[in-house]
N, C-alpha and C positions, 0 to 999 in steps of 0.2 A: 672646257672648264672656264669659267669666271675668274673675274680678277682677285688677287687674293692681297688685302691688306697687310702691312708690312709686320707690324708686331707679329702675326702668326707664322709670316716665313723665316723671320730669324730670332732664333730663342739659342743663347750662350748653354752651351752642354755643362750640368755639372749633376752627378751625382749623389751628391754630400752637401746640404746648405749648414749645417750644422757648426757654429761657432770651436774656431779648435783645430776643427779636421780638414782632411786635404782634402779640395771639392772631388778630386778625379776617383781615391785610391779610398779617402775616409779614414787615413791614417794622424798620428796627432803630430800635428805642427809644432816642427821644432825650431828655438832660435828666434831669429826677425820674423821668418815667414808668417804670409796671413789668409794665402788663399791655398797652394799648393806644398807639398811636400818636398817635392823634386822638380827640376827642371823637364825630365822625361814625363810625369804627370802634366805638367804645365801643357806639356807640347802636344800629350794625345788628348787633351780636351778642346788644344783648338782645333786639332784635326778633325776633332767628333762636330766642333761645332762650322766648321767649314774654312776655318784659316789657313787650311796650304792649300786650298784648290786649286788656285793660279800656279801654286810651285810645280801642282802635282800634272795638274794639263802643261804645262810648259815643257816638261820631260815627256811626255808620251807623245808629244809633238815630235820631241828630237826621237825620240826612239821611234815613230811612226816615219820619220824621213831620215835615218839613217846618219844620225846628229846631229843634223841643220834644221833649225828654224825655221818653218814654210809659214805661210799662209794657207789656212787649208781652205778657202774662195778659190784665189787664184794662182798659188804655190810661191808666191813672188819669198826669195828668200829674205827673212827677215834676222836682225841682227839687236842681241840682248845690250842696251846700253852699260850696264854694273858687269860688262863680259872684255877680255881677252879678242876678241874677234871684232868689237864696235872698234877699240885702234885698230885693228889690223885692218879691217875694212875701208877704213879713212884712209889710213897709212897706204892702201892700193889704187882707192879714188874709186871702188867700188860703191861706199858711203858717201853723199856729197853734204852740202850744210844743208841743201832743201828737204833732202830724205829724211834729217834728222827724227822726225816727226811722224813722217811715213812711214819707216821701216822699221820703229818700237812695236813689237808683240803684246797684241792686247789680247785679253781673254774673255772669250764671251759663251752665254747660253744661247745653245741652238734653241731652245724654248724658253723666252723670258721667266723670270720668277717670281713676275705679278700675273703672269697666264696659271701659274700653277707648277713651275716645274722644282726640281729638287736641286736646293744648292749644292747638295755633294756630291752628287754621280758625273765621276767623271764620263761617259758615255752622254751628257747633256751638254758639254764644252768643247767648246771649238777655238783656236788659234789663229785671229785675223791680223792682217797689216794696221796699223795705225789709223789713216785719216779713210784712204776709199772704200775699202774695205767694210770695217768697223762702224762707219759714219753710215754706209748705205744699210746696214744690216737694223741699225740702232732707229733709224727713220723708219721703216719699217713694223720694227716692233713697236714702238710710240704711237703707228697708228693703230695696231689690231687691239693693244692695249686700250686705246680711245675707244674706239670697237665695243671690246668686251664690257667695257664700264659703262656704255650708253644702253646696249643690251640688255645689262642687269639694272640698271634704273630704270626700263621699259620693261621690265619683267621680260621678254622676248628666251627664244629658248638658249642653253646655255653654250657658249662656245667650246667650240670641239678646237683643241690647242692644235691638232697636227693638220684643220685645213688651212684650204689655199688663203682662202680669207673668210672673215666670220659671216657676210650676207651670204656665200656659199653655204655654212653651217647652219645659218638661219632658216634658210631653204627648203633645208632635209628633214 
């Protein structure tokens, strides 16, 4: 798959455009309110539209290692700074001030989302470290991405997102 421009990957979920009504539910807005009814409406349209994916990958990281924070590269444990466990870590010298940076949990697509892939599936997100990690995976993608986009300016054929690399796909 070809690179895909940005306005078509992220489009705000709503509903309801209708002046009045709550975008999520289409109920009438009461009071101050001017977009949503409820907070609970508020919160499942940003779900729909992809706003807790990092919450929701960050949890199934812990639930996939057993409440800890891994790296899923190289398992290296990693520590939530707005967490109980970033002091306690410091507090053991397990955190030092170099790591600070390091061992922040980033959240990334195993398949970029200018390749084509889908900001909500959790099964497309993965939990790396910080700077080696995250930094190696991100160069990477910025090339295939370059790749894809010279590609489809050479009309050349489309890249296939799950090969090794796209002159591989070109190939075939």
């Amino acid at each position: 798959m070809g690179y895909v421009p940005k306005p078509e990957r992220w489009k705000r979920v709503r509903r309801y455009e209708e002046a009045g009504k709550c975008g999520w539910c289409g109920a009438k807005l009461e009071g101050r309110r001017t977009s949503w009814c409820s907070d609970a409406c508020r919160i499942d349209s940003d779900r729909a539209s992809g706003g807790y994916v990092r919450h929701d990958a960050l949890r199934a990281n812990r639930k996939k290692h057993g409440g800890q924070l891994r790296c899923d590269a190289c398992n290296r444990r990693l520590y939530s700074p707005h967490s109980n466990e970033w002091a306690e870590g410091r507090a053991n010298g397990d955190v030092t001030a170099w790591d600070d940076r390091r061992l922040v949990p980033e959240v990334d697509h195993v398949v970029p989302l200018a390749l084509g892939s889908s900001l909500w599936e959790l099964s497309n997100l993965q939990v790396l470290c910080g700077r080696p990690c995250h930094w190696a995976k991100t160069c990477g993608d910025q090339r295939r991405i370059a790749e894809a986009r010279r590609m489809q300016r050479e009309k050349l054929v489309p890249l296939d997102m799950y090969a090794e690399t796209p002159l591989e796909a070109a190939r075939r």
